[in-house]
Wavefront OBJ file of the C-alpha trace (Angstrom):
o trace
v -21.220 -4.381 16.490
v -19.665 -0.657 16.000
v -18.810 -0.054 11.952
v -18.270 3.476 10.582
v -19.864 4.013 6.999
v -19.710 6.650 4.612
v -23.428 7.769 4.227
v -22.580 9.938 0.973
v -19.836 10.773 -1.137
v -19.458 14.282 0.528
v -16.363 13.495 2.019
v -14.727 12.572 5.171
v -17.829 14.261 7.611
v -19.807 11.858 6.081
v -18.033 8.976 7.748
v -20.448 8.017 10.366
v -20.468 5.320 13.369
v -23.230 2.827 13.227
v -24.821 -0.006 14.993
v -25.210 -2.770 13.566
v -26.121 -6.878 13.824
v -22.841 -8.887 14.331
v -22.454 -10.994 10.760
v -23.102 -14.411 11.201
v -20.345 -17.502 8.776
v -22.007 -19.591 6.061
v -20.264 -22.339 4.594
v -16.497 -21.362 3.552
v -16.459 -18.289 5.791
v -15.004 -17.313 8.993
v -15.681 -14.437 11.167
v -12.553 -12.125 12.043
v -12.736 -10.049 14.867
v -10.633 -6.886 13.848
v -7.884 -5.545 15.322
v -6.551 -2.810 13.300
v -7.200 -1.278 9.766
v -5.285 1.308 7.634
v -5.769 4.187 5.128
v -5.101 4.553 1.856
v -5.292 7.753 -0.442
v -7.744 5.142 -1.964
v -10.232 6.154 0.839
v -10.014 9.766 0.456
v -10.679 9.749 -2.933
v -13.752 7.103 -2.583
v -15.274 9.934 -0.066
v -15.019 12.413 -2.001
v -17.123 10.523 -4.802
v -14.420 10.168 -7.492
v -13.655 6.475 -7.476
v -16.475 3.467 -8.114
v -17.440 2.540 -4.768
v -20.827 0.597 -3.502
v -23.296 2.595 -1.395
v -22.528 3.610 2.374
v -20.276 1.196 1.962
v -17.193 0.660 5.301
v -14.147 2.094 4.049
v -10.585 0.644 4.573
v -9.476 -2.150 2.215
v -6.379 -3.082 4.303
v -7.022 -4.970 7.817
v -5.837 -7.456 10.864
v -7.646 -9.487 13.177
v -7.817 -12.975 15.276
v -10.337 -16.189 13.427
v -13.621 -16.219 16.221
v -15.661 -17.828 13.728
v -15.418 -20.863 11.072
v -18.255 -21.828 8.842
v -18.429 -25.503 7.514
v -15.774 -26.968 5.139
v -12.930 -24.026 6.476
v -10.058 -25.692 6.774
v -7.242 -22.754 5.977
v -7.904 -21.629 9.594
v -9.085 -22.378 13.257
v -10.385 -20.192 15.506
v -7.603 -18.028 17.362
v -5.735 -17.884 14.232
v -4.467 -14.324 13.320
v -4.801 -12.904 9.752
v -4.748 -10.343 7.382
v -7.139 -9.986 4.144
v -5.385 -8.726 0.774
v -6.518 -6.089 -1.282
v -8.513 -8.000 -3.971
v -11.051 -10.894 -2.623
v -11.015 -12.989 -5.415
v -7.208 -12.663 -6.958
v -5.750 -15.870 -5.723
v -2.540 -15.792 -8.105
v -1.235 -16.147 -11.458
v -1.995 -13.883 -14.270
v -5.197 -11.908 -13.676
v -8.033 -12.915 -16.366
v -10.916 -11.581 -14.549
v -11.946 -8.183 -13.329
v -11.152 -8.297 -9.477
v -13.693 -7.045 -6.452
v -12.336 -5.234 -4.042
v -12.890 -4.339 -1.093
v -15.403 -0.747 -0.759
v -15.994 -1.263 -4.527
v -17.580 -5.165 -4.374
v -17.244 -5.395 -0.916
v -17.647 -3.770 2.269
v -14.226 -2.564 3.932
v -12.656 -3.572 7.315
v -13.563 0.092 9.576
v -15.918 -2.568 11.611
v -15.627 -4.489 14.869
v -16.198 -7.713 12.729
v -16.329 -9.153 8.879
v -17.635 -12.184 7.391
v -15.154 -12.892 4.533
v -14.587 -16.128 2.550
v -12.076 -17.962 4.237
v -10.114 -18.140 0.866
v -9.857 -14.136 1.124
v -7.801 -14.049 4.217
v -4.085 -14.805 4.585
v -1.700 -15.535 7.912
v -0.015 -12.509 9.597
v 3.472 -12.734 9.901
v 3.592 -13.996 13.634
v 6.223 -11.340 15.075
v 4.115 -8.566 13.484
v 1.334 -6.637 16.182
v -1.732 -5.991 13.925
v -1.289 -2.582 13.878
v 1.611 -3.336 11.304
v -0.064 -6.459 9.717
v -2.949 -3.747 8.730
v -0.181 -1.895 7.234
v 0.276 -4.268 4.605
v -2.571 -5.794 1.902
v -2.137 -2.312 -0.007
v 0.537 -0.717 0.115
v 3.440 -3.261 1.114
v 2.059 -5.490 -1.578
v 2.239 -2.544 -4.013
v 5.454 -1.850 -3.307
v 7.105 -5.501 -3.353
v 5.884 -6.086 -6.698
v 7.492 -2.501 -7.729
v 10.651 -3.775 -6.554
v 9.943 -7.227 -7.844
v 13.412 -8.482 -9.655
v 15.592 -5.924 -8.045
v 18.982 -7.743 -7.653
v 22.146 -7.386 -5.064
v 23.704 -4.036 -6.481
v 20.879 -2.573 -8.527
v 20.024 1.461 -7.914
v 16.350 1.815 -7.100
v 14.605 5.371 -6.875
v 11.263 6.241 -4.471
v 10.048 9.040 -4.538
v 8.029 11.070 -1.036
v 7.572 9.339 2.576
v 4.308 7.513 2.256
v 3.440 3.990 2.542
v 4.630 2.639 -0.749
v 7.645 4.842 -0.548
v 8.809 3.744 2.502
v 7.965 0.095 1.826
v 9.516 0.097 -1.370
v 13.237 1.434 0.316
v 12.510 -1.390 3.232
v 11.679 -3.920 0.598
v 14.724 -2.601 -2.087
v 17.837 -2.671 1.196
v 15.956 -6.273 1.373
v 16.667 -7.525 -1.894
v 20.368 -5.904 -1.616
v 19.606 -2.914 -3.613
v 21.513 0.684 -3.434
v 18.086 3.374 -2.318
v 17.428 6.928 -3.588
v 14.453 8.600 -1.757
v 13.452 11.998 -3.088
v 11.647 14.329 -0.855
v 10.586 18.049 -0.426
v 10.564 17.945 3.656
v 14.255 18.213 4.683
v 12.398 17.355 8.531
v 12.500 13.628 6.987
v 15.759 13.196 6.000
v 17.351 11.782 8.524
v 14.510 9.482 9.117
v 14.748 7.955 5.751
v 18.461 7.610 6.421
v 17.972 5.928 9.548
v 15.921 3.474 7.595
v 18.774 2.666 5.262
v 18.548 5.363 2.321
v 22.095 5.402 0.911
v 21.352 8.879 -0.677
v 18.295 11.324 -0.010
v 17.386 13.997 -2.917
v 16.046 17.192 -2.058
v 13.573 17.666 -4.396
v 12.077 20.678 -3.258
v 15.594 22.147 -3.617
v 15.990 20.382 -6.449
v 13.430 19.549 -8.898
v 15.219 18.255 -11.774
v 16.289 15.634 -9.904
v 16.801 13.008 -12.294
v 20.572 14.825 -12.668
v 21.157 13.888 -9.778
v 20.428 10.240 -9.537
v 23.137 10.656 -12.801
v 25.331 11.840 -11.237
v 24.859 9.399 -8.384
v 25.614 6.591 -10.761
v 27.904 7.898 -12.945
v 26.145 8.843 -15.330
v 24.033 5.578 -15.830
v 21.023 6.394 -14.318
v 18.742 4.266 -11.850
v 18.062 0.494 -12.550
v 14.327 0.512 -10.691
v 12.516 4.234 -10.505
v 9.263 3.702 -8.032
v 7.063 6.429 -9.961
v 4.566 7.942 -7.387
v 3.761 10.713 -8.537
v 1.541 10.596 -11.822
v 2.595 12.536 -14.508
v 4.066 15.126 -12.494
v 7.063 12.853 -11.572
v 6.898 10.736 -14.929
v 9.114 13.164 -16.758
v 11.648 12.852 -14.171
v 11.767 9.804 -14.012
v 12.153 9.333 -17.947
v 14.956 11.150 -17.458
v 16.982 9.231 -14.555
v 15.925 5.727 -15.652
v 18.612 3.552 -17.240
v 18.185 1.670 -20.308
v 16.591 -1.269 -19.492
v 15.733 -0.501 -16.329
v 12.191 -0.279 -14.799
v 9.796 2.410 -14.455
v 7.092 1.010 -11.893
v 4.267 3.178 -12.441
v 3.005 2.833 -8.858
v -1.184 4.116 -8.549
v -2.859 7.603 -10.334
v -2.279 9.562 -7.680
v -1.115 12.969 -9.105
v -2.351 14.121 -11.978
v -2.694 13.479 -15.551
v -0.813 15.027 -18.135
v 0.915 14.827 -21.837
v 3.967 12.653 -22.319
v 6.844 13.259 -24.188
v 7.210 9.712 -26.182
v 9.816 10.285 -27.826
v 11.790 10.829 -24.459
v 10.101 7.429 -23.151
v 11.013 5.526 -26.141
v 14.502 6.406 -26.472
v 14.731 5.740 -22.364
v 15.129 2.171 -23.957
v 13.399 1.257 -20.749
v 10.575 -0.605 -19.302
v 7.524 0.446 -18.022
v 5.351 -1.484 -16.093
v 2.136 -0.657 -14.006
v 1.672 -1.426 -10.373
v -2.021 -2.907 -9.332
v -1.172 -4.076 -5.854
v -0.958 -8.187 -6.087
v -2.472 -11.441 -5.371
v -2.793 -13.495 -2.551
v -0.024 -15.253 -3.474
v 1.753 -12.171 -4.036
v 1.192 -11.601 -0.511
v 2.103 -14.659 0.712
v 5.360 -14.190 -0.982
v 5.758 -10.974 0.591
v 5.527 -12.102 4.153
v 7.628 -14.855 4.048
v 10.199 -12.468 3.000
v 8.724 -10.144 5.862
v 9.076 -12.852 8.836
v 12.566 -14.131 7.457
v 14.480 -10.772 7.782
v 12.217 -9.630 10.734
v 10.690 -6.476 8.640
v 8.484 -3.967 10.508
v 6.139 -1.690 8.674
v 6.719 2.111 9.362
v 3.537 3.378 11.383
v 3.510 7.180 11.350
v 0.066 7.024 13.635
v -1.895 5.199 15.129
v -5.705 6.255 16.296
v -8.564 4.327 18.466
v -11.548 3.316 17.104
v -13.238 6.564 17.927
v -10.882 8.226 16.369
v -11.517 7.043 12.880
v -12.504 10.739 11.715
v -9.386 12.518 13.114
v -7.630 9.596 11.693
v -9.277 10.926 8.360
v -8.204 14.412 8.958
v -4.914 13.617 9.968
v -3.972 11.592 7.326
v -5.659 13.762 4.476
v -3.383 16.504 5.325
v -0.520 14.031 3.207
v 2.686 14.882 5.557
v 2.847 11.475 6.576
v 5.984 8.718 7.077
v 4.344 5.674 6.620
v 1.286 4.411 7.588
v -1.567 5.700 9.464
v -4.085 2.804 11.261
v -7.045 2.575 13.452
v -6.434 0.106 16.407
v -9.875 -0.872 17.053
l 1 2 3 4 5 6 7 8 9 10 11 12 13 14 15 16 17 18 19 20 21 22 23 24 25 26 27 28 29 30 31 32 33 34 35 36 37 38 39 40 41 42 43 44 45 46 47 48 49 50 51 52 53 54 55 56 57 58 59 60 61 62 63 64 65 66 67 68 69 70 71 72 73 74 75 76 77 78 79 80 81 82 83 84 85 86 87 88 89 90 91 92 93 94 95 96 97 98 99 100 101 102 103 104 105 106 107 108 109 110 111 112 113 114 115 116 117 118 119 120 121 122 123 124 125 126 127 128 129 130 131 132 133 134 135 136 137 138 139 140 141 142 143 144 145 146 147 148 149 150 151 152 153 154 155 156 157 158 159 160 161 162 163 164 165 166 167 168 169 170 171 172 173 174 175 176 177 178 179 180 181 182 183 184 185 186 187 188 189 190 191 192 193 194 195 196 197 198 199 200 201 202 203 204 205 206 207 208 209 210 211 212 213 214 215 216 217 218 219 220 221 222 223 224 225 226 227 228 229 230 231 232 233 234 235 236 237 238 239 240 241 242 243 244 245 246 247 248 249 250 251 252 253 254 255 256 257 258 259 260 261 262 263 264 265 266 267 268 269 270 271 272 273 274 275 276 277 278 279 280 281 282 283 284 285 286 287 288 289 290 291 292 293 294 295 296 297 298 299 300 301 302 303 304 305 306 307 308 309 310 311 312 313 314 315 316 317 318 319 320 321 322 323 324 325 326 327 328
């Protein structure tokens, strides 16, 4: 089988194609023949040598595919069925006591023509989904339906940019009934993330203190669920526009670090709450909400197989709506 590995932490030229044995199922495992896999900013920064990762490991922790393979005792699926893995392997619900493995970390990604995975790793793809969207999903639509977890019919929620949480997070909020803010600094994407239900769109290129805005926008009383993508670059902001006791979901690490002013965050009367993608359950819970209203993911790209390196390139140049995946 074809599998692309990253031979050293040197970044994305070190993402190579290789040839390897096709994985054989023990007992509890099935063999998925992949269809499609997607990037996450995880990725980049796992190339570059900055995040805990196994050796040449296959990148991509989000993936679809079709069951060829069961081992003995599988009995959550039958060959032909198609699935999708979730981020953590071992994280089957409830509160999380244990340190989970994940995929590149623990595991071996999904960049590969096959995987052997324990069945118990592997959930079923909404059926009107093509894989190419299902792949979209383990990260960052997980992520983002448990940032939005508990919005209610009426409830302001705030995202902030155009990538995959962000615009799963606006999907997921119009879902639940909520009223959408979407900042951005690329007026290009505007109407896109109106077409996609934003009631209001911030320019926040234009407009950087933009938490005066979202007050004005609700009178005054500031957002009920602030998606906070941003790091510490954004946090301030979003101290700012949150309503008391509302919800900051502090959504990854992906800008960077910084002081905080605490006694702005304490007297935000507010909640914060970190975001560490979900369980399988979580998952679960997500697609059945995901089949019942007919949801698709946003793809902004998608590449062939042999594209995996431009896929790289592409998406490490961070201008994307959505989400980028590898048909394979």
């Amino acid at each position: 089988m074809k599998s692309y590995r990253l031979d050293s932490f040197s970044g994305i030229e070190a993402l190579t194609l290789h040839e390897e044995p096709r994985p054989e199922v023990g007992r509890g495992q099935v063999r998925v023949r992949v269809r499609a896999s997607s990037l996450n900013y995880r990725d980049l920064v796992l190339a570059e040598g900055t995040y805990p990762a196994k050796q040449r490991t296959i990148p991509h922790s989000d993936a679809a595919g079709e069951v060829e393979a069961v081992g003995a005792d599988v009995r959550r699926f039958k060959v032909g069925d198609r699935v999708m893995n979730y981020f953590y392997a071992n994280w089957v619900g409830g509160v999380r006591r244990h340190v989970p493995e994940q995929y590149m970390a623990e595991h071996d990604g999904w960049l590969a023509e096959y995987r052997v995975v324990d069945a118990e790793a592997l959930v079923a793809m909404p059926a009107h989904l093509s894989f190419e969207e299902a792949a979209a999903l383990p990260c960052a639509g997980v992520t983002a339906w448990n940032a939005v977890a508990g919005v209610r019919p009426g409830h302001t929620v705030v995202t902030q940019g155009t990538g995959g949480v962000s615009v799963f997070a606006l999907q997921f909020a119009k879902l639940l009934g909520g009223r959408v803010i979407v900042t951005t600094s690329t007026r290009e994407k505007r109407a896109r993330l109106r077409e996609l239900g934003a009631d209001e769109v911030i320019d926040s290129a234009a407009t950087p203190d933009w938490a005066s805005v979202v007050r004005e926008l609700t009178d005054g009383y500031g957002a009920d669920r602030i998606i906070n993508l941003g790091g510490a670059s954004s946090l301030e902001q979003s101290i700012a526009a949150i309503a008391q006791r509302g919800q900051v979901s502090l959504v990854g690490a992906l800008g960077p670090g910084g002081p905080v002013d605490f006694f702005k965050l304490f007297w935000s009367q507010a909640t914060y709450e970190t975001i560490g993608v979900g369980s399988r359950s979580d998952t679960e819970e997500m697609n059945r909400a995901i089949a019942a209203k007919q949801l698709r993911p946003v793809l902004d790209r998608v590449f062939e197989f042999h594209e995996a390196k431009a896929a790289w390139q592409y998406f490490a140049k961070r201008k994307v709506f959505g989400k980028v995946v590898v048909r394979h």
